[in-house]
C-alpha positions in Angstrom: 0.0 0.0 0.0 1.3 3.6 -0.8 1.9 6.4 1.1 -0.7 8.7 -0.5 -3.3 5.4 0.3 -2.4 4.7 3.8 -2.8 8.5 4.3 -6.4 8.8 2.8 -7.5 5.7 4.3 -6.3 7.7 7.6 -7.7 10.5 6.9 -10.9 9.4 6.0 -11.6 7.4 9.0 -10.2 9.7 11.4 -12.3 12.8 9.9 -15.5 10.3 9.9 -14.8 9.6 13.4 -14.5 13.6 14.9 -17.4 14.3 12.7 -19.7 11.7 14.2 -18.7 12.4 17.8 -19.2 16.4 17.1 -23.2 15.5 16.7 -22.8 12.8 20.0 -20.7 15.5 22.2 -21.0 18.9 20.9 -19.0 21.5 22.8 -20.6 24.5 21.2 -23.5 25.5 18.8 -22.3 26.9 16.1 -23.1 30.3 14.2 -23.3 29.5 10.7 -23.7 25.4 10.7 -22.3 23.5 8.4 -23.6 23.2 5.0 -21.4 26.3 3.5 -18.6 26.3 5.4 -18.3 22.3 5.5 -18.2 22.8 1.4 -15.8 25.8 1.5 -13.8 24.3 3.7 -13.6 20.5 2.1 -13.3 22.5 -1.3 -9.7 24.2 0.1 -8.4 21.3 0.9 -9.1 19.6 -1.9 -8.0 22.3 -3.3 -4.3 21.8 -1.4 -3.9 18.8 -2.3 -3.9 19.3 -6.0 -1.8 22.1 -6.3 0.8 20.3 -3.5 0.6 17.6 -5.8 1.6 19.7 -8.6 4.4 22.0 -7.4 6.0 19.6 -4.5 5.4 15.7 -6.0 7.9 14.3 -3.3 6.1 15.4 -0.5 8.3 15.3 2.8 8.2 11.6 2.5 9.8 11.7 -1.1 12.4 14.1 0.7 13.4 11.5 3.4 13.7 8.7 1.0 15.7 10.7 -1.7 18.3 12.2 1.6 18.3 8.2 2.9 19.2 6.8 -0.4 22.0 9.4 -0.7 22.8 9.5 3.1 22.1 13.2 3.7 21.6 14.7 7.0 23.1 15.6 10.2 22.1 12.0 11.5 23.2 10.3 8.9 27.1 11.9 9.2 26.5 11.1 13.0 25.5 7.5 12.6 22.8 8.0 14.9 21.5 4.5 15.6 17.5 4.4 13.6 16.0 4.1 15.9 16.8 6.6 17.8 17.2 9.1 14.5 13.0 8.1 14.7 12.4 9.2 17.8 14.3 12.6 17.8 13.2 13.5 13.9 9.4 13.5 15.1 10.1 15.5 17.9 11.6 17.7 15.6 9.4 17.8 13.1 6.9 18.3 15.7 8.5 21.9 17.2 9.4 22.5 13.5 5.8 22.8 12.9 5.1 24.9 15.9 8.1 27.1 15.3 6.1 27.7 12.1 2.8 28.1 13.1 4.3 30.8 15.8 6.1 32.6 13.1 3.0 32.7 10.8 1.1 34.9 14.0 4.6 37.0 14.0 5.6 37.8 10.6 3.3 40.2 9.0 3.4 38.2 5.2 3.2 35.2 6.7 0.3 36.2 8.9 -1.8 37.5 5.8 -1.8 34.2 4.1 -2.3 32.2 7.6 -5.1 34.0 8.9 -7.4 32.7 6.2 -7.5 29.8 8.9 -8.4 31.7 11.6 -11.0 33.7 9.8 -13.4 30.9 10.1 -16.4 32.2 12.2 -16.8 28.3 14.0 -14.5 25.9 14.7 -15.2 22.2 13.5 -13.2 19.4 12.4 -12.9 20.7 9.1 -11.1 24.2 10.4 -8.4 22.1 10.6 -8.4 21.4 6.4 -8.6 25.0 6.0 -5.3 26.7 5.4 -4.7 28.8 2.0 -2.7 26.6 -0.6 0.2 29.4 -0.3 0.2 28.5 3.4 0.6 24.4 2.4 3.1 24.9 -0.1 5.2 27.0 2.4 4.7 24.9 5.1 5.7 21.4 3.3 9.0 23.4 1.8 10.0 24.0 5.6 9.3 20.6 6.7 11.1 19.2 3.5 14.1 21.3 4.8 14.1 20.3 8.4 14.0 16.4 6.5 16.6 16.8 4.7 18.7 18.8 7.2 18.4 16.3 9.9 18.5 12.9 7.6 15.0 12.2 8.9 13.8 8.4 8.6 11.1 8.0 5.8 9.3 6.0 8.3 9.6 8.2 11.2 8.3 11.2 8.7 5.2 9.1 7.5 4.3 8.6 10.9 4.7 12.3 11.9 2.2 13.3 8.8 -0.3 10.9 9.7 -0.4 11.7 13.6 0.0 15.5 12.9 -2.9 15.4 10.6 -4.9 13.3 12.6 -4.2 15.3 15.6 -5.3 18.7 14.1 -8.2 16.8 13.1 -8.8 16.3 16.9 -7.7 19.4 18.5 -9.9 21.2 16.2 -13.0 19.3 16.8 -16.1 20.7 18.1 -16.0 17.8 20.5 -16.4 17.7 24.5 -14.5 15.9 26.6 -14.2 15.3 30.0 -12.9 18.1 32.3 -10.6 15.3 33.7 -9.2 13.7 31.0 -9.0 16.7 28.9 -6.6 18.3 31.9 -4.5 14.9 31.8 -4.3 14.7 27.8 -3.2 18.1 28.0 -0.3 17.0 29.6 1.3 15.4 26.7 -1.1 16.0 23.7 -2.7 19.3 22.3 -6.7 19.0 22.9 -9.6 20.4 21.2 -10.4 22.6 24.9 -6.5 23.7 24.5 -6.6 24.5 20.6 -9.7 26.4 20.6 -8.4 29.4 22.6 -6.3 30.1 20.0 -9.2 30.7 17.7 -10.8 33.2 20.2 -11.0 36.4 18.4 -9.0 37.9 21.7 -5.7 38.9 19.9 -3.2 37.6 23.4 -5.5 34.6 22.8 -5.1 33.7 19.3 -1.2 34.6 19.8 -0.9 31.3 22.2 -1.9 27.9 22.4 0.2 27.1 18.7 0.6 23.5 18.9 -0.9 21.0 17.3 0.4 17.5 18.3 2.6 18.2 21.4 1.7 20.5 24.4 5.3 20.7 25.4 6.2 23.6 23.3 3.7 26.4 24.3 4.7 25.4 27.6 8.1 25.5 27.3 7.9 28.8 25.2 5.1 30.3 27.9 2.6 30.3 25.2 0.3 28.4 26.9 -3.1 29.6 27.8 -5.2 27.3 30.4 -8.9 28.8 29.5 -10.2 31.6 27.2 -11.4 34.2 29.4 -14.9 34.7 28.0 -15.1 30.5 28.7 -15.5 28.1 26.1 -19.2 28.6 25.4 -19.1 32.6 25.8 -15.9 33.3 23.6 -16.1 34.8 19.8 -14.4 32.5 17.4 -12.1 34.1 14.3 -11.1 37.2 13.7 -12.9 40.8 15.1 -12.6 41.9 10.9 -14.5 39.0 10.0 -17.2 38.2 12.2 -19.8 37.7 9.2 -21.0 35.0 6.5 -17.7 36.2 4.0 -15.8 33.6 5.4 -17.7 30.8 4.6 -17.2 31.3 0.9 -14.7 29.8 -1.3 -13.4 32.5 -3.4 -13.3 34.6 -0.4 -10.9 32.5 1.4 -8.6 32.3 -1.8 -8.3 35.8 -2.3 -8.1 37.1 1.2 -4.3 37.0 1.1 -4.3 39.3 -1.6 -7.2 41.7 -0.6 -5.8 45.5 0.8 -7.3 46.4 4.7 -9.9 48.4 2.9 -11.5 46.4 0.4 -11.8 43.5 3.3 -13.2 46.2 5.7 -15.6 47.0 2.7 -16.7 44.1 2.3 -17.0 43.2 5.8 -19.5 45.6 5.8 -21.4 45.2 2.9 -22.0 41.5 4.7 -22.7 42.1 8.5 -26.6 41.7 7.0 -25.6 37.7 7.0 -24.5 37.8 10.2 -26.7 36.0 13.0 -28.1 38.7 15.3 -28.7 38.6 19.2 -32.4 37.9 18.3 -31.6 35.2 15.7 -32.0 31.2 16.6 -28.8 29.8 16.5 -27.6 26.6 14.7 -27.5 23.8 17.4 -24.6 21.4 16.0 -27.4 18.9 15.5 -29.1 20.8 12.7 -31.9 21.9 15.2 -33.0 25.4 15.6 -32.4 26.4 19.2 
């Protein structure tokens, strides 16, 4: 079985899974359901995967067999022993990514392209398929460089891409879990109670919480934020510029990298009609009408 298969087949069941417990254990209602944004979102990273597909064919994987076969890296030239060249390349890879996600909340071109995530007015399991394709190509170029740099095994990186995608799936989840074992998975693993603070429209909120497989680094970094202050049902998800229905379209999305501060305040405004008001029934996460 291939690489590409054992990921969909991964995929697929792990995003089948968060889906089905989101209607059995919803944390939150949600503002705008899920018929648009579940297709604008599904659309992007469909979208992703195509143009990855076309511009970076070797994927990270591709990258770790191609520096293996010529015996590139710093673990290579140390003879690091494979399985322990495993264990440390995940870990790497793993504060790779959050070195990344915290530099795409710090550096200001960076941030325009990255905030098309955090624009999403609710915060399901398929936030975490939303990132602009500018966003995936930059971010599988960095990890293809930390591969390479490091001599990562190819088994060690497919392992990483599965868990990492299969832990955003999870972390972004409209899920509940309990208070208990969500403050013990914490510990060790980023949970969807952890993650969704970051997607609180509070800017010292959205500027922590940046992990998506490990807890360790916002920690270690001081990062971490226990509990939105507004709680987890009272907090504003996305950004204060984008609190309408704009969001949940697909062009939108792909052009709001591009877009100049006026044209998206404009617009904003032209949309706040679409916006659910105080006095309008929200959108229980069962379909219902509250």
């Amino acid at each position: 079985m291939s690489e590409a298969t054992i990921r969909l087949v991964l995929f697929f069941g792990i995003f089948a899974s968060m889906a089905l417990v989101e209607v059995l254990l919803p944390r939150r209602d949600l503002s705008y359901g899920r018929s648009r944004r579940w297709i604008t979102n599904l659309a992007i990273v469909a979208s992703d995967t195509a143009i990855l597909r076309i511009v970076f064919p070797m994927a990270a994987v591709g990258v770790a067999l191609w520096a293996s076969t010529n015996g590139y890296g710093l673990f290579a030239v140390a003879d690091v022993p494979l399985w322990l060249a495993a264990v440390l390349g995940f870990v790497i890879l793993d504060f790779a990514v959050w070195a990344e996600h915290w530099a795409s909340h710090k550096i200001p071109l960076l941030w325009r392209i990255h905030k098309m995530h955090h624009a999403d007015p609710d915060i399901d399991v398929t936030t975490a398929l939303r990132f602009h394709p500018l966003e995936i190509v930059i971010s599988m170029a960095w990890k293809a460089a930390v591969v390479l740099a490091f001599g990562i095994p190819v088994m060690a990186v497919l392992v990483f891409e599965v868990v990492l995608n299969g832990a955003a799936m999870f972390n972004h989840a409209n899920v509940k879990l309990p208070a208990a074992l969500d403050r013990v998975l914490r510990l060790v693993i980023v949970t969807p109670d952890m993650h969704r603070v970051h997607h609180s429209v509070i800017r010292r909120e959205t500027d922590s919480n940046y992990g998506f497989n490990l807890s360790i680094w916002d920690r270690l970094f001081r990062t971490y934020t226990d509990q939105p202050s507004k709680g987890h049902l009272g907090m504003t998800i996305g950004l204060n510029e984008y609190q309408s229905a704009a969001p949940t379209r697909y062009w939108w999305c792909l052009a709001l990298p591009f877009r100049p501060a006026a044209a998206t305040a404009g617009e904003e405004a032209a949309t706040c009609a679409e916006k659910p008001s105080g006095n309008t029934p929200s959108v229980k996460t069962d379909g219902k009408v509250a």
